[in-house]
C-alpha positions in Angstrom: 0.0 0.0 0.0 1.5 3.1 -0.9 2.0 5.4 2.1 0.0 8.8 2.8 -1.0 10.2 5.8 -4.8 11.6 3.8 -8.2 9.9 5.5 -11.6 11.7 4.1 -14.3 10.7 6.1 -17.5 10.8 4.9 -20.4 10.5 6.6 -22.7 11.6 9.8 -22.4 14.3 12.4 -24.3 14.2 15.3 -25.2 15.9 18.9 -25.0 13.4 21.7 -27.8 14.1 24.2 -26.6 11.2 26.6 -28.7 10.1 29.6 -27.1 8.2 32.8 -28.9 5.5 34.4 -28.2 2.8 36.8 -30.0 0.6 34.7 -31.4 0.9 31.2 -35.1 0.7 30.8 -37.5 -2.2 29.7 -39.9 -1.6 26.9 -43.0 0.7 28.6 -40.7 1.3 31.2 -39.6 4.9 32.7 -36.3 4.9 34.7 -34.9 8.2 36.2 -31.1 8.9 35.1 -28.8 10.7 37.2 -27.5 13.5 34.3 -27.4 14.3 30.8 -24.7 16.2 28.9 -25.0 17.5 25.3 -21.6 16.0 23.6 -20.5 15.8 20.0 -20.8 12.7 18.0 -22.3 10.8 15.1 -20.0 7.8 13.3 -18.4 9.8 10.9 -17.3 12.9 13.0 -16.7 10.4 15.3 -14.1 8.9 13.1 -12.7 11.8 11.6 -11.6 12.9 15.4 -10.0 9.7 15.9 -8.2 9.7 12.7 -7.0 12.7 13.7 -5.5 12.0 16.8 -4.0 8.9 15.6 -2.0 10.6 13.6 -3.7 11.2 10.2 -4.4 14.0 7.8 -8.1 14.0 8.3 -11.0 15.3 6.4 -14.7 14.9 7.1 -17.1 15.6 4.2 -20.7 16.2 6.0 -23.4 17.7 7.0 -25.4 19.7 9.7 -28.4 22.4 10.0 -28.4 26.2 11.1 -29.8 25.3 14.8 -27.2 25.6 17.5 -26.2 22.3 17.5 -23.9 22.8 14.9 -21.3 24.5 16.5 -21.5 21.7 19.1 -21.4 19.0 16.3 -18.2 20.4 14.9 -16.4 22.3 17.4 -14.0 19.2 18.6 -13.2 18.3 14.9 -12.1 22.0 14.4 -10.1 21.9 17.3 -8.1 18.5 16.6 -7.0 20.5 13.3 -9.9 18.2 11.0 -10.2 20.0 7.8 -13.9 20.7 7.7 -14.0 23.0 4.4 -16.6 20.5 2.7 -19.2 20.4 5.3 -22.8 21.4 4.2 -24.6 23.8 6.5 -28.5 23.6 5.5 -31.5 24.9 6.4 -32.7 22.4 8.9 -31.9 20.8 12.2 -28.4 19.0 12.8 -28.2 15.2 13.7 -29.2 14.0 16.8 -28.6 10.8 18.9 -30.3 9.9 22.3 -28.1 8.0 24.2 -28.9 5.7 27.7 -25.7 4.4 29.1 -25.8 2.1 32.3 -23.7 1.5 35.2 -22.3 -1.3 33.5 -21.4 1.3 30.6 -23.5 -0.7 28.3 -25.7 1.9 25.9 -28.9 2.3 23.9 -28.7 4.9 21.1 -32.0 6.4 18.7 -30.4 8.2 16.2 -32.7 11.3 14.2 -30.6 12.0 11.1 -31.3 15.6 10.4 -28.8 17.2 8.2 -27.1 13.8 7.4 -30.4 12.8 5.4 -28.6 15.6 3.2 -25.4 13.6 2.1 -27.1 11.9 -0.9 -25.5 11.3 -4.3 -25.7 14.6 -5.1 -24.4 15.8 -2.2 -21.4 13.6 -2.6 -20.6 13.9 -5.9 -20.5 17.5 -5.6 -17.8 17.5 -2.5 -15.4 16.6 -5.7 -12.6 14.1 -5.5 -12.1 11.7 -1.9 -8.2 11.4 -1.2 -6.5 9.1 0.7 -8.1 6.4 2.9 -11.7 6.8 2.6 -14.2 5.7 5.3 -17.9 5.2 5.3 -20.0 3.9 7.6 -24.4 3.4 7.3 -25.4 6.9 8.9 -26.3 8.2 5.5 -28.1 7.6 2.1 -27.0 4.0 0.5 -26.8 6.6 -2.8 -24.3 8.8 -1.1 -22.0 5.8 0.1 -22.4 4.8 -3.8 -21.0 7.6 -4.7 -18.3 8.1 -2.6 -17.1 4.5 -3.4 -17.0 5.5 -6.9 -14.9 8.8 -6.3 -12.6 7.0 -3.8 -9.0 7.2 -5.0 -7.0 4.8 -1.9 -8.3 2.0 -0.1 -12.1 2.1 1.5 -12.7 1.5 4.8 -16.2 0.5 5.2 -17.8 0.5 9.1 -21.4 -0.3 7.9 -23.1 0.3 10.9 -26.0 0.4 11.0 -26.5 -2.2 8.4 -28.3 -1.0 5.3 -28.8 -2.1 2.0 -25.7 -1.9 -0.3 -24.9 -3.8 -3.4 -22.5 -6.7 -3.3 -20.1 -5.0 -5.9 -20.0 -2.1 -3.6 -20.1 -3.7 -0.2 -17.3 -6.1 -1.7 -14.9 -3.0 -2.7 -14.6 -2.7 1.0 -11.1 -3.7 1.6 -11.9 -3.5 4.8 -15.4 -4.3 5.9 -15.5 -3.3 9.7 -18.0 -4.3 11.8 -19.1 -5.9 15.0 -20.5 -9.4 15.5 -24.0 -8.7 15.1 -23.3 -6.1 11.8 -21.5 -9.1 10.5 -24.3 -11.6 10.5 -26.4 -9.6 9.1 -24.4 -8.2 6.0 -23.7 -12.2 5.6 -27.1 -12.6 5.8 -27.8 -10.0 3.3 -24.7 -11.4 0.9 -25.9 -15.1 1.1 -30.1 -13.7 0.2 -31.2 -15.0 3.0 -33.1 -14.1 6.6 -31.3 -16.3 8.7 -28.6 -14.8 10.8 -25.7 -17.0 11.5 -25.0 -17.9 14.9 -21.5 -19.6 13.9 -18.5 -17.7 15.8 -16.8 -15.1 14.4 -14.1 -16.8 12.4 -16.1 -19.3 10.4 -18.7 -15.8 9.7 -15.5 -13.7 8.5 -14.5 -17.0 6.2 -17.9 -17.1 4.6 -17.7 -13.4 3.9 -14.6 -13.4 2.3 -15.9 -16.1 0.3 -18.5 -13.6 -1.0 -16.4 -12.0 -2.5 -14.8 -9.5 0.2 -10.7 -9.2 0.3 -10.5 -8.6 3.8 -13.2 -8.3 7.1 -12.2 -6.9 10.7 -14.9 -8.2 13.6 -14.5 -5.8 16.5 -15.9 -7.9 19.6 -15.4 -5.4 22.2 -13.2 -6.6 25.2 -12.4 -9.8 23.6 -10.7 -7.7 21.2 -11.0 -7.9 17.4 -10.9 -10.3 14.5 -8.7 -10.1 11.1 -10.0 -12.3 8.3 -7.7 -11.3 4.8 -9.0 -13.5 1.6 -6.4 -16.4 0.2 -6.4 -18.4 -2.4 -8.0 -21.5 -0.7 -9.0 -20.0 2.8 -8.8 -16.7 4.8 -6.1 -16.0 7.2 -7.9 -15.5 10.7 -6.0 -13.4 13.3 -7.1 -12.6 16.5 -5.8 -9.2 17.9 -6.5 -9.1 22.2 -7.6 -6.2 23.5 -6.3 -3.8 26.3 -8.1 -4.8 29.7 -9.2 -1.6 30.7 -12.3 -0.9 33.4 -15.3 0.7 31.2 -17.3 3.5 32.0 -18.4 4.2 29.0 -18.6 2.3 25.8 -20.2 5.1 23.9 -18.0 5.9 20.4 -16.1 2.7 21.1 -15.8 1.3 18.0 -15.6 4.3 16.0 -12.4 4.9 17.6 -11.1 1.6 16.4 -12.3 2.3 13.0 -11.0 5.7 13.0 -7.6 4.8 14.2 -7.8 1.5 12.0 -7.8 4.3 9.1 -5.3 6.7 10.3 -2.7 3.2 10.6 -3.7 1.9 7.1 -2.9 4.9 5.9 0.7 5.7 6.9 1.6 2.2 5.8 1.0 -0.2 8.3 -0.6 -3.9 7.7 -4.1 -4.3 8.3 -3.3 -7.0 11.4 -0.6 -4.1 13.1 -3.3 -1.4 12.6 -6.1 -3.2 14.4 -3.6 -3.6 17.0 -3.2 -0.2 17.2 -6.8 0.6 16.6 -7.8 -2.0 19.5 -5.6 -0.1 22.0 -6.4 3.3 21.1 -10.7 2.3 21.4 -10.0 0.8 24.4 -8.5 3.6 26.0 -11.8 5.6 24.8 -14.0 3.7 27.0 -12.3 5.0 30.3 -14.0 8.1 30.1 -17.8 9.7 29.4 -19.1 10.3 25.8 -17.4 9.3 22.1 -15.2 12.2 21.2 -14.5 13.6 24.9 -12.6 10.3 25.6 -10.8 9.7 22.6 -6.8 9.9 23.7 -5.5 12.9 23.0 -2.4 11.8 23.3 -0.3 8.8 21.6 2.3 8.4 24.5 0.4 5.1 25.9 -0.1 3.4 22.4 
């Protein structure tokens, strides 16, 4: 791979409005939370921060409204030096995600996409040419991740999550797919034409996707670490990369870290299995402290 140290990340920006509990609620259920804190987030800002700080080049190519959540959307991005020139301002309101996390630091999120909604096709194709490593992930219009395949000049990084629909050639120019365990089943599920979510473990679901066509798939599984599956001739090499054991607090923008460092790695010419090394570290030293971009380390001396 050549080396660069260009990401462009395109995709969602968010406001966090994040609720603490002791215990997140059953359906019908009301549970008082002990605070809330407005935060920046959404997957692609998300990203673009931790691209950032891991020691990228970073662009992110988005969108948000004219309410006053925009400043708050952007304003970390701006100050970790991410070059924000070709985000859309529209009339409308910015992203939004309601967040419940637990005192186990396990979370629910809703996510209202607002301005993201914006970052169609046309949207996309008129943000001009993508450089570098590109990254994508589900938080906008299947037609805008279309596009931005097709402009893509490097690798693509592909977090689809949430899982939408995407056609196989595009889902298979992912090189790499990332994605948890569940994410993975289901874009199998989705490859294969079927409703039936594999319950197999992780390696044998990363083999059958390469099979589908995909040249290499990386199965974040939280603090069991993460999961490198690259495509051979016969079979697909299967690595296992441990993860840091840290006490969560707050798991919250998690595995956009990883995906977000994963990028920033792949693009200064590391391999995909050192880069998830790196990216596996640098995520979970995100979920020592409150919110997704507020924990991020903003510093690389512990990696």
């Amino acid at each position: 791979m050549a080396t660069t140290t260009q990401v462009t990340i395109v995709g969602s920006s968010n406001v966090d409005i994040t609720a603490m509990m002791r215990r997140l609620p059953s359906p019908g259920e009301t549970v008082l939370a002990d605070s809330y804190r407005l935060t920046p987030g959404g997957k692609g800002a998300n990203q673009a921060l931790a691209a950032a700080l891991a020691g990228a080049r970073a662009e992110f190519i988005g969108a948000v409204g004219n309410d006053s959540h925009a400043e708050i959307a952007l304003g970390q991005l701006a100050e970790a030096g991410v070059v924000l020139d070709r985000v859309q301002h529209i009339d409308g309101a910015t992203g939004v995600a309601i967040i419940s996390v637990d005192a186990q630091a396990e979370n629910s999120i809703a996510v209202i996409s607002g301005a993201n909604s914006a970052m169609d096709e046309v949207a996309v194709r008129e943000a001009g040419a993508l450089a570098g490593v590109l990254v994508l992930q589900g938080e906008i219009p299947a037609s805008g991740i279309r596009a931005a395949i097709d402009a893509a000049t490097g690798p693509i990084v592909l977090n689809l999550a949430p899982v939408i629909e995407l056609d196989r050639d595009y889902l298979c120019r992912a090189n790499p797919l990332v994605v948890n365990e569940h994410e993975a089943a289901l874009i199998l599920a989705q490859l294969e034409g079927t409703t039936a979510l594999s319950t197999e473990p992780e390696a044998v679901i990363a083999q059958r996707l390469c099979n589908q066509g995909l040249e290499s798939v990386v199965i974040t599984m939280g603090g069991d670490g993460a999961l490198v599956a690259q495509r051979g001739e016969d079979s697909a090499t299967i690595t296992t990369v441990a993860a840091s054991k840290v006490t969560a607090v707050d798991t919250t923008g998690a595995g956009d870290a990883f995906t977000g460092a994963l990028a920033a790695r792949l693009a200064i010419g590391e391999t995909l299995i050192d880069a998830a090394g790196f990216a596996s570290h640098f995520a979970a030293l995100s979920v020592q402290g409150h919110g997704a971009q507020a924990s991020y380390p903003r510093s690389l001396e512990n990696l």
